[in-house]
C-alpha positions in Angstrom: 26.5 92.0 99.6 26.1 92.3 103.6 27.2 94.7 105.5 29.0 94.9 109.2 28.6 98.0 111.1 30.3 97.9 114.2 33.0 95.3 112.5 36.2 95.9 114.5 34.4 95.1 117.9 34.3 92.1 119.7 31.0 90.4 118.4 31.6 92.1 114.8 34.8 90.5 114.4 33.6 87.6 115.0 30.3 87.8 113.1 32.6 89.0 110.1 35.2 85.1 110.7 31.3 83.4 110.8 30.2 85.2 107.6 33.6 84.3 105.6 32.8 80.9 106.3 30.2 80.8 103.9 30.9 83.5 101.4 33.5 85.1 99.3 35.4 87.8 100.6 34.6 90.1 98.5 30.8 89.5 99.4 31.4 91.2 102.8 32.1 94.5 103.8 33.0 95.7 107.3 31.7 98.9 108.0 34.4 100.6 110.8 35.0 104.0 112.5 38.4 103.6 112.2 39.3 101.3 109.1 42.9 100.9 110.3 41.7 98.7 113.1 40.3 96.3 110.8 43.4 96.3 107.9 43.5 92.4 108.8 40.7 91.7 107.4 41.3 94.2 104.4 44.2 91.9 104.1 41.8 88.9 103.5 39.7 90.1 100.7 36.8 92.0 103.0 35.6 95.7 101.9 36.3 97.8 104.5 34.2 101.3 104.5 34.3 104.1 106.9 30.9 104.4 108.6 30.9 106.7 111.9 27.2 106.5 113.7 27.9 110.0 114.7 28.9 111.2 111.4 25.3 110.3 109.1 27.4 111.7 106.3 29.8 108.7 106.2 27.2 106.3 105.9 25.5 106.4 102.7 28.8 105.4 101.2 29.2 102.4 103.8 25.7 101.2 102.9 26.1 101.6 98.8 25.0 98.6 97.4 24.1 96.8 100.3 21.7 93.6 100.0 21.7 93.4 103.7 22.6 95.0 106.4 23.6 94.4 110.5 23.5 96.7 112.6 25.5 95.8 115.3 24.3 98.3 118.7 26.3 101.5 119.7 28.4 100.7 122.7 27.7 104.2 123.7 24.6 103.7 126.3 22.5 106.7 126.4 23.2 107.9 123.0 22.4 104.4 121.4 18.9 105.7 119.8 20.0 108.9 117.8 23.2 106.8 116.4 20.5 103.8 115.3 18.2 106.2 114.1 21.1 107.8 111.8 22.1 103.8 110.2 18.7 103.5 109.9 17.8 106.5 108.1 20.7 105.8 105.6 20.3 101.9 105.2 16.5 103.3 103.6 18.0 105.8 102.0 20.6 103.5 100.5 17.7 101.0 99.7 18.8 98.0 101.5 17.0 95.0 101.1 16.8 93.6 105.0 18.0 95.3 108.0 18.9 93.1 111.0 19.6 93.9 114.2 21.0 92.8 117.2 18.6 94.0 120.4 18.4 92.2 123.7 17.1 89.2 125.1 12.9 89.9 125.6 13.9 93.6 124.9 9.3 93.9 125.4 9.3 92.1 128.6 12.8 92.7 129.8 13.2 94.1 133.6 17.0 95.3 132.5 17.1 99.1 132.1 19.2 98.4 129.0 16.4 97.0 127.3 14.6 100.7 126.8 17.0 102.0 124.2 17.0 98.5 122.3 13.5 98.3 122.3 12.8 102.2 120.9 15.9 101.1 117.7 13.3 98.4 117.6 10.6 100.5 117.0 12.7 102.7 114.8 13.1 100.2 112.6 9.9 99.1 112.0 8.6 102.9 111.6 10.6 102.8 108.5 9.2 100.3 106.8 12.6 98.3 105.9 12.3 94.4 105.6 13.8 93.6 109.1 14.9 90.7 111.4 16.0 91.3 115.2 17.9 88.7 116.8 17.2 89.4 120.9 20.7 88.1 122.0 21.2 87.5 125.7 23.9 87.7 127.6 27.6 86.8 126.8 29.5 84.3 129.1 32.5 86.4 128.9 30.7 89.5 131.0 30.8 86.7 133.9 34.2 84.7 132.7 35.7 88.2 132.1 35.8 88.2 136.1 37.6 85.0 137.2 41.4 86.3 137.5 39.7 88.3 140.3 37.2 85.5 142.1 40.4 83.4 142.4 42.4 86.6 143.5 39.4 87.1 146.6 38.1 83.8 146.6 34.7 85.3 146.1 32.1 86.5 143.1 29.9 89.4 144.0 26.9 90.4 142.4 23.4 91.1 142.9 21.6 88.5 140.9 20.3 86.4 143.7 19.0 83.2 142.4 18.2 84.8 139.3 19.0 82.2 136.5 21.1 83.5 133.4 20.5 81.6 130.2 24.3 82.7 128.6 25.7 81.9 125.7 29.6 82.5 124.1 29.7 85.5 122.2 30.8 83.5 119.2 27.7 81.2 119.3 25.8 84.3 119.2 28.1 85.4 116.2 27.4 82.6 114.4 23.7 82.2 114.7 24.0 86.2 113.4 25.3 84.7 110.2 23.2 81.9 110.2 20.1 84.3 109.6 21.9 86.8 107.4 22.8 84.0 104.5 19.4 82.6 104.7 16.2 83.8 102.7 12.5 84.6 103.8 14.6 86.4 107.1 11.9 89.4 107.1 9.8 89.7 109.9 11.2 87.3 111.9 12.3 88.0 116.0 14.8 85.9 117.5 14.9 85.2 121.2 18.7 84.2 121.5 20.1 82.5 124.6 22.0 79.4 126.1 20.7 75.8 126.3 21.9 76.1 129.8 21.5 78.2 132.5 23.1 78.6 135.8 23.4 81.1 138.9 26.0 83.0 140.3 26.1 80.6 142.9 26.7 77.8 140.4 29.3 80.0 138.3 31.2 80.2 141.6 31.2 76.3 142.3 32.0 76.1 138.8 35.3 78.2 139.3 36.4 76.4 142.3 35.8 72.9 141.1 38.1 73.9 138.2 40.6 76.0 139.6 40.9 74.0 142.9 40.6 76.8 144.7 37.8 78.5 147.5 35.6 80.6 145.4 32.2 81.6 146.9 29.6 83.9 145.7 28.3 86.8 148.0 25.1 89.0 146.7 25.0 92.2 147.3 22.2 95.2 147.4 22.6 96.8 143.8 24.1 99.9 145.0 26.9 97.9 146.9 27.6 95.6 143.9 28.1 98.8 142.0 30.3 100.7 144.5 32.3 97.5 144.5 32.8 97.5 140.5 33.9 101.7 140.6 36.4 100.3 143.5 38.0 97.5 141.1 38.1 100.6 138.7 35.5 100.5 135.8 33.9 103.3 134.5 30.6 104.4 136.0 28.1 103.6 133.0 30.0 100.2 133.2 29.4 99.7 137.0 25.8 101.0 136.8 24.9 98.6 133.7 26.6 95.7 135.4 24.7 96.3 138.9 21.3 97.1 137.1 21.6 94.2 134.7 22.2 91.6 138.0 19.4 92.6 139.2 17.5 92.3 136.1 18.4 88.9 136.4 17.7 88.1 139.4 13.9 89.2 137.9 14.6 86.4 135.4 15.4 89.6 132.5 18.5 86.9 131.4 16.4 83.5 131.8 15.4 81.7 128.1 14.5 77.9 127.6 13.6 78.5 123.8 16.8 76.9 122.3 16.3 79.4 119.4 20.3 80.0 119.1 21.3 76.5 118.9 18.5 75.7 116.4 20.2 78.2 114.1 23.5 77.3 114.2 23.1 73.0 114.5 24.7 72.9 117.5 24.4 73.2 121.5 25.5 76.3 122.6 28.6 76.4 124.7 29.1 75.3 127.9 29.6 77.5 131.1 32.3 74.7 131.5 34.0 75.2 128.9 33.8 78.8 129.2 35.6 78.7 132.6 38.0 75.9 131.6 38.9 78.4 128.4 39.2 81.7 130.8 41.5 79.7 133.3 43.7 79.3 130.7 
């Protein structure tokens, strides 16, 4: 039996569609805050628990009889390490058999401030002695693609990744490699450095958007604390802003760069295009 924590979100969703690819139903329980959200999948034959990272109580029950279990990271930045350490401390407790992990690209090496709080979980979990796996994923596509209806709307990208080269990858490819490693044996141990075949600037991402759109889109860097002012303007959150700003410049320190291949090895595949990406956000 594997478990799903974090099941209703956008990369556990799709980790649960990869999973029921190659087991039963029945096999595969999504472990929710809010189990409404995830009644669709209820629907299909998938357990659905109540697990609340901020409620250690509810979590020995999600974990019951778990072979393996992912634990997906809090959205939450800041409070990320005392909700991992609480899944943690139950998955031992509950006597799980391999705990995997999803941390961030070179969390060790990384220049991204987000890399701090995935790299303690990291440390976490080997303290505790469970068999574990961490797969390092880089960054989504969609965090970029997420952007376009705005580039065409000013005819510009901003950021403050410089020449910085980002090594992205579609969240479902990332989704899919995740169930790659949890239906295969001898996993323990193992670290996964997860990222694009391709990789591309912001620059490029912009001549990318106006060679599809037809339109004048052109990519202007900014100093960190401009990009950020810019995203609070257009109205997102200021946790969102800062870790948007700070991870742009993290790339432009190569914190985003990967030539290993490692995600396409596990799922048989090249990893999907930024072209495609685009040409599926343009709609």
């Amino acid at each position: 039996m594997i478990v799903v924590t974090g099941a209703s979100g956008q990369l556990g969703r799709l980790v649960i569609e990869a999973l029921l690819n190659k087991l039963p139903a029945g096999d595969i329980v999504a472990a929710v805050r809010n189990p409404e959200k995830v009644a669709d999948l209820a629907a299909r034959g998938v357990q659905v628990r109540l697990a609340d990272y901020d409620q250690p109580a509810s979590l020995a029950g999600a974990f019951k009889g778990a072979d393996k279990l992912l634990l997906i990271s809090a959205n939450e930045v800041g409070r990320r390490v005392p909700q991992h350490r609480a899944v943690i401390d139950a998955a031992k407790a509950a006597g799980v058999g391999l705990l995997a992990y999803t941390s961030i690209l070179h969390a060790d090496t990384s220049p991204l401030p987000l890399a701090a709080e995935h790299l303690e979980t990291e440390s976490l979990i080997r303290a505790s002695g469970l068999p574990e796996v961490i797969l390092r994923n880089g960054w989504y596509t969609e965090n970029y693609t997420a952007g376009i209806p705005t580039a065409l709307q000013y005819g510009v990208v901003l950021g403050s990744a410089g020449q910085g080269r980002i090594a992205s990858a579609a969240r479902a490819d990332y989704a899919e490699a995740t169930a790659a490693v949890l239906t295969r044996d001898d996993q323990a141990g193992s670290i996964y450095e997860l990222a694009g075949d391709e990789s591309y600037t912001l620059g490029e991402f912009a001549d990318e958007i106006a060679r599809q759109s037809g339109k004048a889109v052109a990519y202007q860097d900014l100093p960190e604390s401009e990009f950020k002012a810019a995203l609070l303007g257009a109205g997102l959150p200021e946790f969102v802003a800062a870790l948007l700003a700070e991870s742009d410049v993290g790339a432009a320190k190569g914190g985003l760069l990967d030539d290993g291949r490692q995600l396409s090895a596990l799922i048989g595949r090249p990893t999907t295009p930024l072209a495609e990406m685009v040409r599926l956000a343009l709609g």
